[in-house]
C-alpha positions as CSV (number, residue, x, y, z in Angstrom):
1,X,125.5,96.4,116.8
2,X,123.5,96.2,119.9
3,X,123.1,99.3,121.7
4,X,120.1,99.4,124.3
5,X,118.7,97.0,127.0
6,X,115.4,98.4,126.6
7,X,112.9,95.6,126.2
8,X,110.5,96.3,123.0
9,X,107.4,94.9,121.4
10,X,106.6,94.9,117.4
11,X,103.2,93.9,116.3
12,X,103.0,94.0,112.4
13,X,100.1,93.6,109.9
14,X,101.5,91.8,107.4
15,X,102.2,88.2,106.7
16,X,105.9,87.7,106.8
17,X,105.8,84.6,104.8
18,X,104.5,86.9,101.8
19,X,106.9,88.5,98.6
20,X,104.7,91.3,98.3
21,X,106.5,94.8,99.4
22,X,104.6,95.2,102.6
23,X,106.0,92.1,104.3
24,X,109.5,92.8,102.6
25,X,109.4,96.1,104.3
26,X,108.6,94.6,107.7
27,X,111.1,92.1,107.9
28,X,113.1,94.8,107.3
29,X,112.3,96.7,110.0
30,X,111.7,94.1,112.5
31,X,115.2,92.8,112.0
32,X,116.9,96.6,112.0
33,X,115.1,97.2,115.6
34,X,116.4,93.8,116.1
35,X,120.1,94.9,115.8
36,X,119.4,97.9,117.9
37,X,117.5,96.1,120.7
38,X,118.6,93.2,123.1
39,X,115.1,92.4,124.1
40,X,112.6,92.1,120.8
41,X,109.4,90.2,121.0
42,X,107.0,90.4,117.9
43,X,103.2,89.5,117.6
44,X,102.3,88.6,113.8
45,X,99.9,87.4,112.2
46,X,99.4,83.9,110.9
47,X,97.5,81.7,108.8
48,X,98.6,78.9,110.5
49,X,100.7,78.9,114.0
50,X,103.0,76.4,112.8
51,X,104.1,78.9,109.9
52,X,107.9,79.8,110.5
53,X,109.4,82.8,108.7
54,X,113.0,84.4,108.1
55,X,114.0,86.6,111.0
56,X,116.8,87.4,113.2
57,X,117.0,84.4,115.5
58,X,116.8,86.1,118.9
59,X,113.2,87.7,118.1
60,X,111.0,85.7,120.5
61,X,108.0,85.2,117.8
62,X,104.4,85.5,118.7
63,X,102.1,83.9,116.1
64,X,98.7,85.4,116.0
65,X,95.8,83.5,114.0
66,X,93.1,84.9,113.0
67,X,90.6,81.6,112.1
68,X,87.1,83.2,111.6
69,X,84.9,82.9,108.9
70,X,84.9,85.7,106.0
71,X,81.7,86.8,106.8
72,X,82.9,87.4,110.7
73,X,85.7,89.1,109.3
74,X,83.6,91.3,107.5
75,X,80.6,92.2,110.3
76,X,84.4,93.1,112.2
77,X,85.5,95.5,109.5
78,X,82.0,97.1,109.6
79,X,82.3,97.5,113.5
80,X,85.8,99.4,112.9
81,X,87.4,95.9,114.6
82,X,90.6,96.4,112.4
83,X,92.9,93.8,113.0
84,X,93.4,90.5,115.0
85,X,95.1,91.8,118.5
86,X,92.2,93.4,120.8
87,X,91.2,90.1,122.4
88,X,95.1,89.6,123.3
89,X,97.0,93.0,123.4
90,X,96.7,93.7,126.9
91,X,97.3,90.6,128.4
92,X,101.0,90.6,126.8
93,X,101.2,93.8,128.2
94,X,100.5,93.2,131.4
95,X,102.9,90.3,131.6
96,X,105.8,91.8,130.4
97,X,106.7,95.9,130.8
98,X,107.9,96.6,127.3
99,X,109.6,100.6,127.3
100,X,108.7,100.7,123.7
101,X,105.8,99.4,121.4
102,X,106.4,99.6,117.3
103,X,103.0,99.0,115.5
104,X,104.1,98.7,111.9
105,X,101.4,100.0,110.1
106,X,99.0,102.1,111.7
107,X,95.8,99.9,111.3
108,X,97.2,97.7,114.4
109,X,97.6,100.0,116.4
110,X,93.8,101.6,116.5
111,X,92.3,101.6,120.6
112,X,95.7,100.0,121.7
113,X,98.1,103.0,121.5
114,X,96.0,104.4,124.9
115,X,96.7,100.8,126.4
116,X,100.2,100.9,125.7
117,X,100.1,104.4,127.1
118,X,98.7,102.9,130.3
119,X,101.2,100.8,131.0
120,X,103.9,103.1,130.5
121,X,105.2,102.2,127.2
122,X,106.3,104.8,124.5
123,X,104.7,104.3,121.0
124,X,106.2,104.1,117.5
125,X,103.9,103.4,114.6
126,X,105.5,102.7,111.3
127,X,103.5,104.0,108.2
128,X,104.1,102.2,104.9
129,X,102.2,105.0,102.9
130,X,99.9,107.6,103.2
131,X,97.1,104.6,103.9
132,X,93.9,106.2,102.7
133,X,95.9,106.9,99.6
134,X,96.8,103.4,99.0
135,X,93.1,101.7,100.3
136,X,91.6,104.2,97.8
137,X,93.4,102.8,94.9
138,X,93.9,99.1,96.0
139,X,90.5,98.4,97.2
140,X,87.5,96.5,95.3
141,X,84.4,98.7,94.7
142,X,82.2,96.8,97.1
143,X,84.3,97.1,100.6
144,X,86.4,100.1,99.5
145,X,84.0,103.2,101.3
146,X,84.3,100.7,104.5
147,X,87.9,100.9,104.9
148,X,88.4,104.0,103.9
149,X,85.8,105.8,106.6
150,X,88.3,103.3,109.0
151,X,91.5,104.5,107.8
152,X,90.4,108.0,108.2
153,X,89.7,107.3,111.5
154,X,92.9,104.9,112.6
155,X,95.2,107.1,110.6
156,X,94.5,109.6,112.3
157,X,95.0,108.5,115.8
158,X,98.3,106.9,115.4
159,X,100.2,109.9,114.0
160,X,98.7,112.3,117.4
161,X,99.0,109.8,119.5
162,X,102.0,107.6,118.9
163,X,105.4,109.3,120.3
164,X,106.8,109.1,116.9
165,X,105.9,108.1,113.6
166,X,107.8,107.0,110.7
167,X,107.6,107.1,107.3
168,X,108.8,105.4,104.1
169,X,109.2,108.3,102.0
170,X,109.1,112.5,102.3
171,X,105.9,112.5,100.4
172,X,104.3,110.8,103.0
173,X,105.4,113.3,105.8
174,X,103.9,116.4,103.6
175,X,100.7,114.7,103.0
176,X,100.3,113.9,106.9
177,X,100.7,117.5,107.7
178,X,98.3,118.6,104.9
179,X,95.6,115.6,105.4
180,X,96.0,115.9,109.4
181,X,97.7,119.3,110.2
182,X,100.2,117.4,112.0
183,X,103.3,118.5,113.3
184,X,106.4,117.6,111.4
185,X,108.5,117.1,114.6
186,X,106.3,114.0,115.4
187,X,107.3,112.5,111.8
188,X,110.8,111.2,110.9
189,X,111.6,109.8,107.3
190,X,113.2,106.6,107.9
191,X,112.4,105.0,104.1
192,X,112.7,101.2,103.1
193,X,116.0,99.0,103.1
194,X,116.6,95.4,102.6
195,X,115.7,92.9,105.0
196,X,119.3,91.6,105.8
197,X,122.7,91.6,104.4
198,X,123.1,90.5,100.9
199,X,125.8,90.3,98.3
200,X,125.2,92.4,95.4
201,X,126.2,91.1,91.7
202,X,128.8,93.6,89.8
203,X,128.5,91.7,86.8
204,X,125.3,90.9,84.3
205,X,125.0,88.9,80.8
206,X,122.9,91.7,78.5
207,X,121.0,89.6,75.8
208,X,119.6,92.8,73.8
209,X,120.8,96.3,73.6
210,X,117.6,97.7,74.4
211,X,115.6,95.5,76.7
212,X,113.5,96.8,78.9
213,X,111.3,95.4,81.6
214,X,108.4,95.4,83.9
215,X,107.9,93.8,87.0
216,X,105.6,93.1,90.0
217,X,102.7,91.4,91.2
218,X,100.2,91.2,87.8
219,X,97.3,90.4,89.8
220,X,97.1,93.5,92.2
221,X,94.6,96.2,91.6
222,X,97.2,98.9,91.2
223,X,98.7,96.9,88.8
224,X,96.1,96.1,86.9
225,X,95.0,99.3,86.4
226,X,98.3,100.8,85.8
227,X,99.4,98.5,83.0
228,X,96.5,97.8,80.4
229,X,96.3,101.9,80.4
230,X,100.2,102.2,79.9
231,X,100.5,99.6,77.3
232,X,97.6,101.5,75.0
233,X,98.5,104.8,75.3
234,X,102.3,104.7,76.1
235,X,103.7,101.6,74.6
236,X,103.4,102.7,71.3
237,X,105.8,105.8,72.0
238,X,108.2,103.7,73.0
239,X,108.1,101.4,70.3
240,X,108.0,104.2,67.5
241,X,111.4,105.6,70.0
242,X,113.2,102.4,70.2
243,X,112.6,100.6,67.2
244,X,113.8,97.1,67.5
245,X,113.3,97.2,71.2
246,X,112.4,94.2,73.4
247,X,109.9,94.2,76.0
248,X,109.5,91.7,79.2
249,X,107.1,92.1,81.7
250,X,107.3,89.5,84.2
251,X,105.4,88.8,88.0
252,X,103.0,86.9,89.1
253,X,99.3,85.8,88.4
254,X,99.1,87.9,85.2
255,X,95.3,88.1,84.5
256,X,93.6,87.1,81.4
257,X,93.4,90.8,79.7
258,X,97.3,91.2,80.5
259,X,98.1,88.1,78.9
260,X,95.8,89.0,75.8
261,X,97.5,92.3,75.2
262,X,101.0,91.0,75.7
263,X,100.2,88.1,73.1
264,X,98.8,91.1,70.6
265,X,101.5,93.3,70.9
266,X,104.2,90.9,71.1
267,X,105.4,91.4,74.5
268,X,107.2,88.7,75.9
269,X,105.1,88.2,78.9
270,X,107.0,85.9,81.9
271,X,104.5,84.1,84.4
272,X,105.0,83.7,87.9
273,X,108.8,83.4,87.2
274,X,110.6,81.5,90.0
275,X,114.1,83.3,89.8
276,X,113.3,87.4,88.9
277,X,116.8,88.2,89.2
278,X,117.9,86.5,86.5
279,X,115.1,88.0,84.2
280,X,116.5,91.0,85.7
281,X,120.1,90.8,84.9
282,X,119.5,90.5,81.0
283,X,117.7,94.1,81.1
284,X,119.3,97.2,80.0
285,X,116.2,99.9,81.0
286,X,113.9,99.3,84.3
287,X,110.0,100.8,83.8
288,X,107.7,101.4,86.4
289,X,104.0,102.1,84.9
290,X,102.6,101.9,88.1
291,X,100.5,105.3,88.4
292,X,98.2,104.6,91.7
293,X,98.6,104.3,95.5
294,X,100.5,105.5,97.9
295,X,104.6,104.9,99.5
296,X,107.4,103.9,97.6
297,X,107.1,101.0,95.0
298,X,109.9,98.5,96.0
299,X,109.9,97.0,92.8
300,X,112.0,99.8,91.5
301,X,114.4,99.0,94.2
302,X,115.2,95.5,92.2
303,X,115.5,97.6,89.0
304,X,118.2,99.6,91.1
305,X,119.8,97.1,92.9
306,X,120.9,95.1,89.4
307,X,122.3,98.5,88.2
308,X,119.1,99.4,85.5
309,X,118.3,103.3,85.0
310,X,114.6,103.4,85.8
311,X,112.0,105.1,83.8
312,X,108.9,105.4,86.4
313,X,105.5,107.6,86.6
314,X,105.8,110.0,89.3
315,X,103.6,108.6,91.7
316,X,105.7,105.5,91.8
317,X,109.1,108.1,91.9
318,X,108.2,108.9,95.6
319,X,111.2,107.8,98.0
320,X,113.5,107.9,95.2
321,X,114.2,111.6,95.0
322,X,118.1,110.9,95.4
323,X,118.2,109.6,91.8
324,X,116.1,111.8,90.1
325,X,117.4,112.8,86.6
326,X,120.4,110.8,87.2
327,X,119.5,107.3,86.9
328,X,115.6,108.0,87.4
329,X,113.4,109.7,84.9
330,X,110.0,110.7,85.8
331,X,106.7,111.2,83.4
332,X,103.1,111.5,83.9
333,X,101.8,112.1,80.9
334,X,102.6,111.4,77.1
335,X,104.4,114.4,76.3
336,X,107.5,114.0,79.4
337,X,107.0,110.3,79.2
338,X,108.7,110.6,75.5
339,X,111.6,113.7,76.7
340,X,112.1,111.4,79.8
341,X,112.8,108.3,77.7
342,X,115.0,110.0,75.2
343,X,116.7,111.3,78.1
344,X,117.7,107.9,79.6
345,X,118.4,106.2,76.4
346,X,121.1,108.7,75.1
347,X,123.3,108.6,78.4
348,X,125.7,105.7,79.3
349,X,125.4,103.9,82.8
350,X,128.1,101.8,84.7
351,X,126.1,99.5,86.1
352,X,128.1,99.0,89.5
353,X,127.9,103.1,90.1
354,X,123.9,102.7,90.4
355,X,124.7,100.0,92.6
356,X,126.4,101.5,95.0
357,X,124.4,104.3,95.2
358,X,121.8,101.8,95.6
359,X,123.6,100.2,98.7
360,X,124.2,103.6,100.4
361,X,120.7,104.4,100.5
362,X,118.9,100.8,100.5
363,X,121.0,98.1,102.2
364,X,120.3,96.7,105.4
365,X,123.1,98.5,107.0
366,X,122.0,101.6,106.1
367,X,119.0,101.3,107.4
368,X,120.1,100.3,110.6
369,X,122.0,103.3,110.8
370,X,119.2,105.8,110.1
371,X,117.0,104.1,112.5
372,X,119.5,104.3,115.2
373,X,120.1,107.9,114.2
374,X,116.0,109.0,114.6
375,X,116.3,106.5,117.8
376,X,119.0,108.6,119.3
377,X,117.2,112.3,117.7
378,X,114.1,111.2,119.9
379,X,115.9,109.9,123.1
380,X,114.2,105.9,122.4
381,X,118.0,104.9,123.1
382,X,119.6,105.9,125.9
């Protein structure tokens, strides 16, 4: 699938080794520029340069460390010293003419866009979310006005001054133009996709007739503060709904006042689970409490991808909008949380129909495609 000579350069925020959704999204798009581009060399970061991690072989790999104390790290963020690639930026630069430069994630890309510029290298930054968004609702107490008088700030000069930004979902691209006044032309949705090819299951083992299940990472803040909420105030409805009903909420590093109210209202709470798609398979409904930050929440893309109608908040609907009221219901508050359950419970779903749909939007070849497509719109392949 090759299709252009032209000699690019990703640098990317997040560690690749991670399971969390930024680095899945990464990999994703480091390996779809990959199968565009002949020439693909990619500064990450590390926490130690003898890390290896799961990319297209032909990606010439620059691992980046970043071994300073917390403190340091801290007097940096105060500075507006954002990420780990000042002191090294320009020196790859300089010995190699890239045509292209992807930042994936806009906080890598503050004071080095003009430097790329310099050297005659058109810029593409990749934004996950709306970041002040998601720093505003992931952030502890303490650091949180920091970063966000930073994001403001590189936010803001990536989407004027890149060539072309991208963004995960269409949300996204409305609230850059409202936030920013920025013009639309210089935004193209591209949205999220798997990382690689992959076989999809078309058949599952259903243990209940109503199961339904949470997933994700139990220990982040959005989580945290999604969850407890949810299982006070809506949990009950769905109980009182679905009588008989089983619910599983599984992910990792549950904390203590998750485990507490799963244990009091007989929850079957799964720990850190080393397989998730097996947990996964046995489901019949997919739910998404997650009501805070900003992008699309790729754990609903697992609930998709093994053929489970999803029952989300809105804010965690965003990049979905192709399955809304089909196989996605939306609520956000108690009222259209119990009309959107009733709603999903009384149809019948083939599970392999939801997965296809899944693969036309989310697969890696799909992806590919609609990167090469906004490639091609805004002549980066010629």
């Amino acid at each position: 699938m090759i299709i252009s000579y032209m000699k690019i350069l990703i640098i990317t925020h997040h560690y690749l080794n991670g399971f969390g959704g930024g680095s899945f999204a990464s990999k994703a798009f480091i390996n779809a520029f990959s199968k565009i581009y002949n020439d693909v060399t990619l500064l990450y970061p590390v926490k130690n340069v003898h890390e290896t991690i799961d990319l297209d072989e032909k990606i010439k790999k620059i691992p980046v460390a970043y071994n300073i104390s917390k403190y340091k790290k801290f007097i940096n963020l105060c500075i507006g010293k954002t990420h780990r690639y000042y002191n090294i930026f320009e020196d790859i630069i300089k010995q190699s003419q890239y045509n292209y430069i992807i930042f994936d994630n806009s906080c890598v890309s503050y004071h080095l866009i003009d430097l790329a510029h310099k050297y005659n290298s058109k810029v593409i930054t990749i934004h996950h979310n709306y970041e002040y968004e998601y720093v505003r609702d992931s952030s502890a107490w303490f650091i949180r006005p920091i970063r966000l008088f930073w994001v403001k700030k590189y936010e803001k000069q990536s989407l004027f001054k890149s060539d072309l930004n991208l963004t995960l979902t269409q949300q996204d691209r409305v609230l850059f133009q409202e936030k920013y006044a920025l013009n639309h032309e210089k935004v193209e949705v591209l949205g999220c996709f798997e990382p690689q090819k992959r076989q999809y299951k078309n058949s599952f083992q259903k243990m209940h007739s109503n199961c339904f299940i949470i997933t994700g990472n139990l220990s982040a803040q959005q989580t945290k503060k999604s969850l407890i909420p949810w299982l006070k105030e809506y949990y009950p409805l769905l109980t009182k709904i679905c009588p008989g009903s089983q619910l599983t909420i599984a992910g990792k590093n549950p904390s203590k006042s998750i485990k507490e109210m799963c244990k009091q209202l007989n929850i079957n709470l799964i720990s850190s689970p080393n397989d998730m798609d097996i947990i996964l398979e046995q489901a019949n409904f997919y739910i998404c409490p997650t009501c805070l930050g900003g992008g699309i929440k790729l754990r609903i893309m697992d609930g998709l991808r093994h053929g489970l109608p999803i029952l989300t908040h809105k804010v965690s609907a965003r990049g979905y909008d192709m399955f809304a009221n089909k196989f996605l219901f939306e609520y956000n508050n108690t009222t259209n949380f119990v009309s959107s359950l009733k709603k999903m419970i009384s149809q019948e779903y083939n599970n392999n129909q939801i997965i296809n749909e899944y693969i036309n939007v989310f697969s890696f070849e799909s992806g590919v495609n609609r990167l090469k497509d906004i490639l091609k719109k805004h002549s980066f392949i010629e």
